[in-house]
N, C-alpha and C positions, 0 to 999 in steps of 0.2 A: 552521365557522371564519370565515367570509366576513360572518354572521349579527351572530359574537361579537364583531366588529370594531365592526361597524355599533351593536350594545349598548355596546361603549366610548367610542365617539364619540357618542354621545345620552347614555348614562351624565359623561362628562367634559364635555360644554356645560352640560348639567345641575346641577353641582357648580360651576362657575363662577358659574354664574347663583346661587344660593344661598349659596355662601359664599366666592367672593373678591370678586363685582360685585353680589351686593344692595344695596348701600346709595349706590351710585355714582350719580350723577344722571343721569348718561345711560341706565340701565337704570330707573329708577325713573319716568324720562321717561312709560315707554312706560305708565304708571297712566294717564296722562292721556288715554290713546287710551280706555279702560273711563270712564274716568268721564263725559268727550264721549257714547259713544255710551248711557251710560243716562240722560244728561239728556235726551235726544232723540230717547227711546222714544215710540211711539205706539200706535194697538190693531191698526191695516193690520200695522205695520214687526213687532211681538210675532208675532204670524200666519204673516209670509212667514218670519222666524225660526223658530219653533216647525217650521218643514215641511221649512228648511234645515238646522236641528241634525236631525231626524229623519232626512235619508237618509243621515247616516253613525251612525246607530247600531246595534247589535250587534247587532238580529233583521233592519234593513231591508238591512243589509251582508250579514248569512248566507245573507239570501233572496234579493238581486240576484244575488248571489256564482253560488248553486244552479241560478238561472233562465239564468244567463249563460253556465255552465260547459255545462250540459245542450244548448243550444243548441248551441254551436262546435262537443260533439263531433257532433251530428245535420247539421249546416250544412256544418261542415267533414271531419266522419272521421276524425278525426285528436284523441289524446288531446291531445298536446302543448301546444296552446296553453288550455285550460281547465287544465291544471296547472300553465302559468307563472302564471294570477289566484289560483290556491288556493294556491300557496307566496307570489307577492308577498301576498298579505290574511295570510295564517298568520304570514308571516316578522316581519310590521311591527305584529301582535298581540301576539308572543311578544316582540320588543323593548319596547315601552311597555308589558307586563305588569310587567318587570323591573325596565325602569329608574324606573319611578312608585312600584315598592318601597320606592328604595332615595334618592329623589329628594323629599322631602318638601316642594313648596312648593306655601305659599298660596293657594286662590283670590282673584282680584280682589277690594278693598274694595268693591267696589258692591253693589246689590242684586240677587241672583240669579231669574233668572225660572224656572232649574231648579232646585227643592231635592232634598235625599238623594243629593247625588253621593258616590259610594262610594269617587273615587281622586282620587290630589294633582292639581292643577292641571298639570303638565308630564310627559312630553309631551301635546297635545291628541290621543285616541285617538280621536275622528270623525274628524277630520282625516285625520292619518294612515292610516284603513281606507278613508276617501273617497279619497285620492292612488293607492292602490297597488290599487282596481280599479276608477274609471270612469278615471283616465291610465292606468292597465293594459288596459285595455277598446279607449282612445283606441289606445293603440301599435299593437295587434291588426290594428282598421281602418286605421289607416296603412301597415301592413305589408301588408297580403292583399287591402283593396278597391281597386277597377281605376276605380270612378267616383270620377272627381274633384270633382263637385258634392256625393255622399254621404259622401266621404272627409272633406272639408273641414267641411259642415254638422253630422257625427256627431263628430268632432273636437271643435270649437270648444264644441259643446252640452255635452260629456263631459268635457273641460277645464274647463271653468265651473261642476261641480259641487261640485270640493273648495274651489274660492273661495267658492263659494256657506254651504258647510258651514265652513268658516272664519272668516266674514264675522257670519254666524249664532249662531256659538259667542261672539265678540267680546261679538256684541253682547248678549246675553243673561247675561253676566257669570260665565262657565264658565272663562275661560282668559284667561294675558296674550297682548298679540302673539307674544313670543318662544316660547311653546307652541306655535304654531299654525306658526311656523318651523320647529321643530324637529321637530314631526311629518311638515310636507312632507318635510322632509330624510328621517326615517324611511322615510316611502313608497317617495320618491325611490329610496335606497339598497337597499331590497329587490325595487324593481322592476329596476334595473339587476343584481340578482345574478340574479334568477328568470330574467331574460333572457337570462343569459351563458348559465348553467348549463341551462337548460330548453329556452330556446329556438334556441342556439348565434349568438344577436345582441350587441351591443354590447361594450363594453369587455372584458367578463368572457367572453366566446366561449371562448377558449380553452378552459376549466374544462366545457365541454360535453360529449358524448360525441360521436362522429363517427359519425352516421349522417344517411341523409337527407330525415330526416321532419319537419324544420325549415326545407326550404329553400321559398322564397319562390315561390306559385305563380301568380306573374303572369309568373316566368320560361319564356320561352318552349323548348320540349324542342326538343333535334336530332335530326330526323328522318332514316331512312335516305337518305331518297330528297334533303333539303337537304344532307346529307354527302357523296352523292355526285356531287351537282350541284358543289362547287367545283373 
């Protein structure tokens, strides 16, 4: 239900872009961003591109995915949170499978340095599988690591990746801006449900089931002996 939402609202931005605001100049603007960045390609900038579109695509996403998952549960014990990355990555796949169906637009007029792309230009699906598991990855570490310097350093590094892989997609002439918006949002939206539902976090908590293999173990436990100290 929660999923079908999140497909109607990328499905209806999508149909706006297309067919009530393509020809508006404010939306047609945003051509101007692809065409800057392939006048002002170089063989370095094709390179760090070429490694930035790679780590959101669909074998280097399944294999972080698998390496990532494998770990938490060995690290941590616990299934729960390698199943909130596999529903956020699954959730936000199963959306831009749907709505690129049904969503037919353009790639950018420039010149593409990817050829044989197989789906419409909107939503950008690196992007979106970038957003919903290194800032899935990200939230993890914010929730459960206790060091502040590794919290912040692994943060910041794993945030910087779907900019990285958006940035990249840009520029190599795969996607407009508003694709690469709209897939954040994608992510975004499935990592906030994965979270409600899986991990009994955020907005969507509710929708969780109540038990307590979600709760936060930097929380310090009441001990008999501190309980009957007060």
């Amino acid at each position: 239900m929660l999923l079908a939402l999140d497909y109607l609202l990328l499905l209806g931005i999508g149909l706006l872009l297309t067919k009530v605001f393509e020809h508006d100049s404010w939306l047609t603007a945003e051509n101007h961003v692809n065409t800057d960045l392939a006048h002002h390609r170089s063989a370095s900038g094709n390179d760090i591109s070429y490694v930035g579109s790679g780590l959101g695509n669909t074998a280097a996403i399944i294999g972080a995915l698998a390496v990532v998952a494998i770990v938490l549960v060995i690290v941590m014990r616990k299934w729960r949170p390698s199943i909130f990355l596999v529903v956020a990555v699954a959730g936000q796949a199963l959306v831009f499978f749907l709505v690129q169906l049904a969503v037919k637009r353009p790639r950018p007029h420039v010149h593409r340095l990817d050829s044989g792309i197989p789906t419409s230009s909107y939503p950008s699906g690196h992007t979106g599988a970038a957003t919903a598991l290194f800032v899935g990855s990200a939230l993890l570490i914010a929730w459960y690591v206790r060091r502040r310097w590794i919290r912040t350093v692994s943060i910041v590094v794993l945030v910087a990746v779907p900019l990285l892989v958006a940035v990249s997609r840009l520029y190599r002439g795969a996607h407009h801006p508003t694709d690469v918006l709209a897939a954040y949002l994608n992510g975004s939206i499935t990592l906030l449900i994965a979270a409600g539902v899986i991990l009994s976090r955020g907005p969507l908590a509710r929708f969780a089931p109540e038990d307590g293999d979600a709760r936060d173990p930097q929380e310090a436990p009441v001990t008999a002996g501190a309980a009957g100290s007060r």
